[in-house]
MARSETOR-465394 format. One record per residue: x, y negated, z of N, C-alpha, C, O in turn; residue in three letters. Coordinates in steps of 0.05 Angstrom, whole numbers, plus 5000, padded with zeros to 4 digits. Layout:
+------+------+------+------+------+------+------+------+------+------+------+------+-----+
|   nu |   nv |   nw |  cau |  cav |  caw |   cu |   cv |   cw |   ou |   ov |   ow |  aa |
+------+------+------+------+------+------+------+------+------+------+------+------+-----+
|    X |    Y |    Z |    X |    Y |    Z |    X |    Y |    Z |    X |    Y |    Z | ALA |
...
+------+------+------+------+------+------+------+------+------+------+------+------+-----+
This chain:
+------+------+------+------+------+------+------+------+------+------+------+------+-----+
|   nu |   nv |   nw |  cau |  cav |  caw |   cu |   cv |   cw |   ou |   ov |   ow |  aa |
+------+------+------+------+------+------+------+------+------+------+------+------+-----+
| 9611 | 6995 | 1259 | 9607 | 6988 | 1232 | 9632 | 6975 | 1221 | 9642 | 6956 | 1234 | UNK |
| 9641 | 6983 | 1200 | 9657 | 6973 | 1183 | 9654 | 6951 | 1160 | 9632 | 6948 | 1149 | UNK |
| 9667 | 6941 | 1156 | 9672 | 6922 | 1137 | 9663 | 6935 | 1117 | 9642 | 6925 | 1109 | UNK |
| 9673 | 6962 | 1099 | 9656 | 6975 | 1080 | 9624 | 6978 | 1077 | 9609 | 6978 | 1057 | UNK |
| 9620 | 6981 | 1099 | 9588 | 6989 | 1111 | 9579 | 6956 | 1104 | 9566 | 6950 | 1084 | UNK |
| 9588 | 6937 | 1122 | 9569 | 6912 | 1123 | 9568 | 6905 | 1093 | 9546 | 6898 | 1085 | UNK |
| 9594 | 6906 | 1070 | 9596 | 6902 | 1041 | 9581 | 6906 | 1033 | 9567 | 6887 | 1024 | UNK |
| 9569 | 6937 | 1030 | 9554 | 6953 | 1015 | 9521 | 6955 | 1030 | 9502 | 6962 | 1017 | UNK |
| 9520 | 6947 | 1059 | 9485 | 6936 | 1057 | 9483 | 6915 | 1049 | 9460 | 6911 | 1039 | UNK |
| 9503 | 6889 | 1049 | 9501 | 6868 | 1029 | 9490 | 6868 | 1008 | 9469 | 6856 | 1004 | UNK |
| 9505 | 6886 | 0988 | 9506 | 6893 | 0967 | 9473 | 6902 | 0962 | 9456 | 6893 | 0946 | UNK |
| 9470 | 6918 | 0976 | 9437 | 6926 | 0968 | 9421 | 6909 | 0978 | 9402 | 6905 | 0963 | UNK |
| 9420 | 6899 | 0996 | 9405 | 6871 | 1007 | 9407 | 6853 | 0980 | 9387 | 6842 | 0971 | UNK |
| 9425 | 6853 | 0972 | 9430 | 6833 | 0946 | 9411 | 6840 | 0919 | 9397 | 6824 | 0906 | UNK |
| 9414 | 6868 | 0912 | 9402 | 6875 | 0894 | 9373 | 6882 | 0898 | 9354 | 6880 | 0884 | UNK |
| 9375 | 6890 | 0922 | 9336 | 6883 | 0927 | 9320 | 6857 | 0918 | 9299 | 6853 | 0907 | UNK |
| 9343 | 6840 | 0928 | 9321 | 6808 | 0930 | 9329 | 6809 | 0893 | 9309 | 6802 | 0880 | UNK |
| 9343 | 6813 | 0884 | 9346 | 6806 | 0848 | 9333 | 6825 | 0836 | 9333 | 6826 | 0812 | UNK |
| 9323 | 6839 | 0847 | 9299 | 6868 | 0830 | 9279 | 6850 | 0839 | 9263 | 6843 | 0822 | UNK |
| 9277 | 6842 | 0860 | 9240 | 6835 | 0877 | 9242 | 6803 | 0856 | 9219 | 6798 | 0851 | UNK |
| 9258 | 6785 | 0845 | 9261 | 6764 | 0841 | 9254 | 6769 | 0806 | 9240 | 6754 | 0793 | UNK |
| 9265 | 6787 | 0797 | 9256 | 6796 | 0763 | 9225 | 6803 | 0759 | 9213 | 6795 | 0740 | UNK |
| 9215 | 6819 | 0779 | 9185 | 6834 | 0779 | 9172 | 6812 | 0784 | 9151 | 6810 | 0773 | UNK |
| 9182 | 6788 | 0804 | 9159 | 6769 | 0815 | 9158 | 6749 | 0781 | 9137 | 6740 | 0771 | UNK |
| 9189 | 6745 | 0766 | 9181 | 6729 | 0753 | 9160 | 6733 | 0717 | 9148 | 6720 | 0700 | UNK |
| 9171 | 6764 | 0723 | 9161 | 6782 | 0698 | 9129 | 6794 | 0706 | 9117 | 6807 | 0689 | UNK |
| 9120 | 6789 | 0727 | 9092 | 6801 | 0739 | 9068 | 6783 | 0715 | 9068 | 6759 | 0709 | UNK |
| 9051 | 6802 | 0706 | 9037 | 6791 | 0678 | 9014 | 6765 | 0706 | 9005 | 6744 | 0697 | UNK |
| 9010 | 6774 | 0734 | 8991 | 6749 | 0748 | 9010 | 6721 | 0737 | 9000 | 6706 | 0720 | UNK |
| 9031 | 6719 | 0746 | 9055 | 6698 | 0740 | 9049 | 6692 | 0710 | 9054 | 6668 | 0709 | UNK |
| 9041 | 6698 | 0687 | 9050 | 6702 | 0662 | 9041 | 6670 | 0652 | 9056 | 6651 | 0645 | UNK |
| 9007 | 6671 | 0656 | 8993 | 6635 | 0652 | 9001 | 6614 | 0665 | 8991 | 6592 | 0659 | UNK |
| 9021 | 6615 | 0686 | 9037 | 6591 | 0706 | 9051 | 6591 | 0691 | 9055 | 6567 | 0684 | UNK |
| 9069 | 6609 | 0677 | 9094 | 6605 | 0657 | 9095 | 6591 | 0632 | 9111 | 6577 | 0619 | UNK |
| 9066 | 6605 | 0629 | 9061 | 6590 | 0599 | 9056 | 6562 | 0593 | 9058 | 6549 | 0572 | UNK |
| 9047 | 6556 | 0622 | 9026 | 6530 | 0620 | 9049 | 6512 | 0622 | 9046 | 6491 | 0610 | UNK |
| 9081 | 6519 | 0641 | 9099 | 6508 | 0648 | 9120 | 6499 | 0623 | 9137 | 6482 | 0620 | UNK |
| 9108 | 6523 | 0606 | 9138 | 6521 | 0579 | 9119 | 6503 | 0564 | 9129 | 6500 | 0542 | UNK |
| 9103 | 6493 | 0565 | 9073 | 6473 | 0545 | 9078 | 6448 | 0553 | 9066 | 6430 | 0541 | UNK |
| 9095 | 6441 | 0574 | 9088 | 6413 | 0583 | 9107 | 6398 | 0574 | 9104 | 6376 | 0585 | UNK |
| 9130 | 6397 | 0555 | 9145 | 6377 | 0544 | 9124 | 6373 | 0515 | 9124 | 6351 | 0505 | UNK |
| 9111 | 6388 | 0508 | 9093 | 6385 | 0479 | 9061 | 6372 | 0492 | 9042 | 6370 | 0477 | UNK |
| 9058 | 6365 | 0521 | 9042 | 6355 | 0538 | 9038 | 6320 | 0523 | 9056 | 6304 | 0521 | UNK |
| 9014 | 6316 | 0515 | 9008 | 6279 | 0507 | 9014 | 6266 | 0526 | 9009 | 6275 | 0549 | UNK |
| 9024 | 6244 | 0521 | 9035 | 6215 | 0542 | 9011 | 6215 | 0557 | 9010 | 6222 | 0581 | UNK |
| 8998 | 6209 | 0548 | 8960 | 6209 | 0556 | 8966 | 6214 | 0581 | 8971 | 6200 | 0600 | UNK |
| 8965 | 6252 | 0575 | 8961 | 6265 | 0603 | 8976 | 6273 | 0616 | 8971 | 6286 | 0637 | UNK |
| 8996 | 6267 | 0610 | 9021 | 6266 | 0640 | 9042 | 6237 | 0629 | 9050 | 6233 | 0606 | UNK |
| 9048 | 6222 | 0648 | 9059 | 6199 | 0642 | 9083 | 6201 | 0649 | 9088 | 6205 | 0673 | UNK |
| 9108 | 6195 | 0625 | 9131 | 6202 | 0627 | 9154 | 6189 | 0641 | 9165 | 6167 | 0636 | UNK |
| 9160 | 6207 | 0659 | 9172 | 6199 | 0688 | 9189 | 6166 | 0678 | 9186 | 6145 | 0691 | UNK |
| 9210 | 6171 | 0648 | 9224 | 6135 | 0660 | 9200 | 6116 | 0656 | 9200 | 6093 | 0664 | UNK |
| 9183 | 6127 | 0644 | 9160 | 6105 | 0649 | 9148 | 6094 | 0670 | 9141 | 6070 | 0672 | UNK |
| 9148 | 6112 | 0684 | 9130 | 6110 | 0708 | 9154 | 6092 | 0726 | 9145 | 6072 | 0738 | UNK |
| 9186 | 6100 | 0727 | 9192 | 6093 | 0736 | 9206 | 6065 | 0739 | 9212 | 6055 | 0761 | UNK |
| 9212 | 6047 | 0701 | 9215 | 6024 | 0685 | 9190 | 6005 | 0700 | 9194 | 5983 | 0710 | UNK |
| 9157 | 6021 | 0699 | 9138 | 6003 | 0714 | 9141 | 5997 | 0740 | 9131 | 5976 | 0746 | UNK |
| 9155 | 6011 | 0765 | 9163 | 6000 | 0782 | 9180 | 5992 | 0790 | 9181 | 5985 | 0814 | UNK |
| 9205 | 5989 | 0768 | 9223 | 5968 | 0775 | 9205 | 5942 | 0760 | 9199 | 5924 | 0776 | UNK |
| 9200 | 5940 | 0743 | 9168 | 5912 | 0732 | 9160 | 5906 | 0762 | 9171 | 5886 | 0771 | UNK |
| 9146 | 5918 | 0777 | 9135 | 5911 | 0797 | 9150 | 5901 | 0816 | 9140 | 5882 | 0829 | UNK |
| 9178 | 5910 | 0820 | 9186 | 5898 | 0841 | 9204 | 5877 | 0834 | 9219 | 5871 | 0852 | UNK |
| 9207 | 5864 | 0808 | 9217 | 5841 | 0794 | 9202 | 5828 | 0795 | 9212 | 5806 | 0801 | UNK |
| 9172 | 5826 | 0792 | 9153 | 5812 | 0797 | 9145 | 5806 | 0823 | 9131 | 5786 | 0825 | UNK |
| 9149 | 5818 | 0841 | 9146 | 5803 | 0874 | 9172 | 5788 | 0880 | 9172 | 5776 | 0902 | UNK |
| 9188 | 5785 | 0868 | 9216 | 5769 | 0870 | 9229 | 5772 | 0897 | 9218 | 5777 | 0918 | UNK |
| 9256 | 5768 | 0890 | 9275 | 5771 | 0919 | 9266 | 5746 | 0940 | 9265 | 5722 | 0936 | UNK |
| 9262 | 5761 | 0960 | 9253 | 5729 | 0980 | 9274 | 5730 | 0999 | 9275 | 5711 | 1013 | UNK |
| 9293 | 5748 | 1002 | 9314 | 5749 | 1018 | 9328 | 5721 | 1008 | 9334 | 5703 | 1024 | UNK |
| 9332 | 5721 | 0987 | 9352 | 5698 | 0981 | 9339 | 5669 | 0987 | 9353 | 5648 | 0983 | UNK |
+------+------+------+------+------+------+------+------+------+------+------+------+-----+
């Protein structure tokens, strides 16, 4: 086997997985995971709590147990 040869099953190895990778993301089963995914920045604080939030409350928390190292 040649260097040409290994190129070119590359090459279709390559375009297989990017055909199989368009159909999986364009497949109408996939379609309501997509939708529900492009919905979640218009998602209420309510019901998903927004990550620097979440993460401002636990630096709070760990300002409030204070450094005891020192």
């Amino acid at each position: 086997m040649d260097m040409g040869t290994f190129r070119g099953i590359t090459t279709l190895l390559i375009l297989i997985a990017f055909i199989g990778i368009v159909a999986w993301a364009y497949s109408r089963r996939r379609k309501k995971d997509f939708d529900e995914a492009a919905n979640l920045p218009f998602a209420d604080d309510d019901e998903m709590p927004n990550r620097d939030q979440a993460s401002r409350n636990e630096a709070d928390s760990r300002h409030d147990r204070g450094d005891k190292n020192r």
